[in-house]
C-alpha positions, 0 to 999 in steps of 0.5 A: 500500500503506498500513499498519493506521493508514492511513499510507503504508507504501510511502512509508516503506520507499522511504525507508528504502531510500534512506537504507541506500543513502547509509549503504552508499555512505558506507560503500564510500567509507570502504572505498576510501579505506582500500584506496587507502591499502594498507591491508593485508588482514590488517586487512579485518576491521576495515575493515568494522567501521569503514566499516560502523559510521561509515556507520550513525552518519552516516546515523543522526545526519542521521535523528536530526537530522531527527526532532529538528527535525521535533518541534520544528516539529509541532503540539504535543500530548503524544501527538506528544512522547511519540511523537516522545521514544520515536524519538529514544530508538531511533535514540540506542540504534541510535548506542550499539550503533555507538559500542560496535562501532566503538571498538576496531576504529577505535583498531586502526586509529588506531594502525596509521595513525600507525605508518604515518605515523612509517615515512614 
């Protein structure tokens, strides 16, 4: 399956999908290390803004990273810069709505873990 241009559009989707699986696995370790630790269910909510937003930042900084040294390597021409700068653009609009979303629910849970660390 190829797209309109000719670029490989399956190669692109497996990618893709293999990156949401690494994002979802960081993910689900976050939220295991939280469960083992007890954290009470009241704050489940909070849990998945955090496992789901650290999960996004980290796979989006790593594609971040790659793309960055992707243009830097790439033939240059200014149609691949201004290709390459509007990518980088996305995925660091795509961190921003994370660092929004996660703040509060992480420094909830900041706060609740050094209160659990002052009862020990």
């Amino acid at each position: 399956m190829t797209s309109e241009n000719g670029d490989n559009a399956v190669g692109v989707v497996e990618a893709d999908l293999q990156q949401a699986r690494r994002n979802s696995l960081m993910a689900h370790s976050i939220v295991i290390m939280f469960k083992e630790m007890d954290l009470p269910e009241d704050m489940d909510g909070d849990l998945a803004s955090v496992c789901t937003d650290l999960g996004d930042l980290w796979g989006a900084q790593q594609e971040f990273t790659d793309r960055l040294e992707t243009m830097l390597k790439s033939e240059r021409s200014w149609e691949m810069v201004g290709d390459a700068l509007t990518d980088l653009r996305a995925f660091m609009d795509h961190m921003v709505w994370h660092l929004q979303s996660v703040r509060e629910p992480i420094t909830r849970m900041a706060e609740y873990a050094y209160g659990r660390d002052n009862e020990d």
